[in-house]
C-alpha positions in Angstrom: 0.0 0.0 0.0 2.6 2.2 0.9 4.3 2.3 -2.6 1.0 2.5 -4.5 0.7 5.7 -2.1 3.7 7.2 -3.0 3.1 6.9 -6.6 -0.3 7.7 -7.2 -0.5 10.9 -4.6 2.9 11.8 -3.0 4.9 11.8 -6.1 2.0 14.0 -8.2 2.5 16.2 -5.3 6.0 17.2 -5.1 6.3 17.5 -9.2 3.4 20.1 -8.5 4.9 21.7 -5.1 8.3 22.0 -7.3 6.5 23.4 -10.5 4.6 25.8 -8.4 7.9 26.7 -6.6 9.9 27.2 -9.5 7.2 29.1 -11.7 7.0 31.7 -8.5 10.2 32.6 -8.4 10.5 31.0 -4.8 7.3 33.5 -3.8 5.4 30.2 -3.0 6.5 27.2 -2.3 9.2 27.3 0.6 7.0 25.1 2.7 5.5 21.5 2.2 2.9 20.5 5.0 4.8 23.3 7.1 8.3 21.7 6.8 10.9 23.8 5.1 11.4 22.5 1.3 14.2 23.6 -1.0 14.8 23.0 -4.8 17.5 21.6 -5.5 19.2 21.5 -8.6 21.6 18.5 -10.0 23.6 17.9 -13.3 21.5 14.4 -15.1 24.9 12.0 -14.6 23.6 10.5 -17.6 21.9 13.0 -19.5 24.0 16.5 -18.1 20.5 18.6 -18.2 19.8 20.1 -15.0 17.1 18.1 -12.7 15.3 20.0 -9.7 13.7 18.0 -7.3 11.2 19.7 -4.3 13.0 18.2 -1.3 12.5 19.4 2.2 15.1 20.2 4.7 16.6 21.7 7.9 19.7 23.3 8.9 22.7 22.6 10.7 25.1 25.0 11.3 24.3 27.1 8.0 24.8 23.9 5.8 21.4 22.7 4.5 20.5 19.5 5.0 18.0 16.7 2.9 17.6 12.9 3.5 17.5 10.6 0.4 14.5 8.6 1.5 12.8 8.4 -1.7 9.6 7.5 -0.2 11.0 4.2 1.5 11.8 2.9 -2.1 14.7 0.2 -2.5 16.0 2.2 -4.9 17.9 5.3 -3.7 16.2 8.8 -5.6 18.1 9.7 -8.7 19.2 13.1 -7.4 21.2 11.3 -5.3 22.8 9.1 -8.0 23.4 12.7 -9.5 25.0 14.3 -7.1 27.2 11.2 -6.1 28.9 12.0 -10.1 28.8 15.5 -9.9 28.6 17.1 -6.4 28.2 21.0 -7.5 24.5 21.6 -7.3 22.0 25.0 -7.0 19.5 25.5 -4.5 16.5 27.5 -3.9 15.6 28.8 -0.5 12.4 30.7 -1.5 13.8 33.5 -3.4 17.1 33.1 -2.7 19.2 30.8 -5.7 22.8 29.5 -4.5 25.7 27.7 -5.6 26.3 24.9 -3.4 28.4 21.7 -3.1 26.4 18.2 -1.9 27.9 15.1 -0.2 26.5 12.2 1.7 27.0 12.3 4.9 29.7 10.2 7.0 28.5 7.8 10.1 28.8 10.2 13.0 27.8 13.1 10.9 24.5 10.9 9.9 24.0 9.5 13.8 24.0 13.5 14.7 21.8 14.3 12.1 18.5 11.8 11.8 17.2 12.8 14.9 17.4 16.3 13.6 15.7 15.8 10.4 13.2 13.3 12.0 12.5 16.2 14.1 11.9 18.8 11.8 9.7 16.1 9.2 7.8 14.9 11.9 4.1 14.4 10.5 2.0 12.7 12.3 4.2 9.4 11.6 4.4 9.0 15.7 0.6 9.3 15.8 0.5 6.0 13.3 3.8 4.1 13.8 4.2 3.5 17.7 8.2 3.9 18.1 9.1 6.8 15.4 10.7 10.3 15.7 9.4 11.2 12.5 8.7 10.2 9.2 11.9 8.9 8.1 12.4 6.4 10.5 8.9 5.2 8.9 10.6 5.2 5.3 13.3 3.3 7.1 11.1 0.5 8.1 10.4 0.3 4.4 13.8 -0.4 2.7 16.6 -3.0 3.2 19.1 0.1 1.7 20.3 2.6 4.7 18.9 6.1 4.0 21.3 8.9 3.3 21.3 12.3 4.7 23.4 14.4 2.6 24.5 17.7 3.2 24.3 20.8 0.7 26.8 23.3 1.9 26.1 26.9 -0.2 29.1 28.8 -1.3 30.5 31.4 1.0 32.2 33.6 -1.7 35.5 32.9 0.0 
């Protein structure tokens, strides 16, 4: 049930949240279901056309920061394929558009940050799986494959 979900309603959703986003210049948009959501822009590693994705996030010590749940899929989300091949990516924080770098995140940098995400993408996952923190560790019930959280650093302009 849960995949058939994600298909038919959640993934209609976010291509409209992120063509909505992107059509108003960031004006609407910077929130899904209350939660923070970005844009984030990726090179195609096969195709090299740029591929945005609605994704949303928290912060950590001015990096911004997305988990590559993909809905609980087996398979990981192909932005992260993309930015595993080419790490320079753009984001959009409502009207603000930055250069950024991505990487995934190492084991004591993703310990420190789940419960922080989980927090911040809460839901009401606890309200209908007893034991969560939030919505990811639901999508990790779901999948065999560990979820990444990767982290988008912008550029400072050093």
């Amino acid at each position: 049930m849960d995949g058939i979900f994600t298909t038919r309603f959640v993934g209609p959703y976010l291509r409209a949240h992120t063509w909505v986003y992107e059509r108003s210049d960031g004006r609407i948009g910077k929130h899904s279901n209350r939660v923070p959501a970005l844009l984030l822009t990726t090179t195609g590693r096969k195709s090299e056309l740029p591929r945005t994705n609605g994704l949303t996030y928290c912060t950590d010590r001015g990096d911004l920061i997305v988990v590559a749940s993909n809905g609980g899929s087996d398979r990981p989300p192909a932005w992260l394929l993309n930015i595993q091949s080419d790490p320079r990516v753009t984001v959009r924080v409502g009207r603000r558009v930055l250069p950024a770098t991505a990487r995934v995140a190492g084991t004591e940098e993703q310990e420190q940050l789940w419960p922080k995400v989980n927090r911040t993408n809460r839901g009401m996952s606890r309200l209908f799986h007893p034991g969560v923190r939030g919505r990811y560790d639901v999508y990790q019930r779901h999948t065999s494959r560990p979820i990444p959280v990767v982290i988008i650093r912008p550029d400072r302009g050093d």
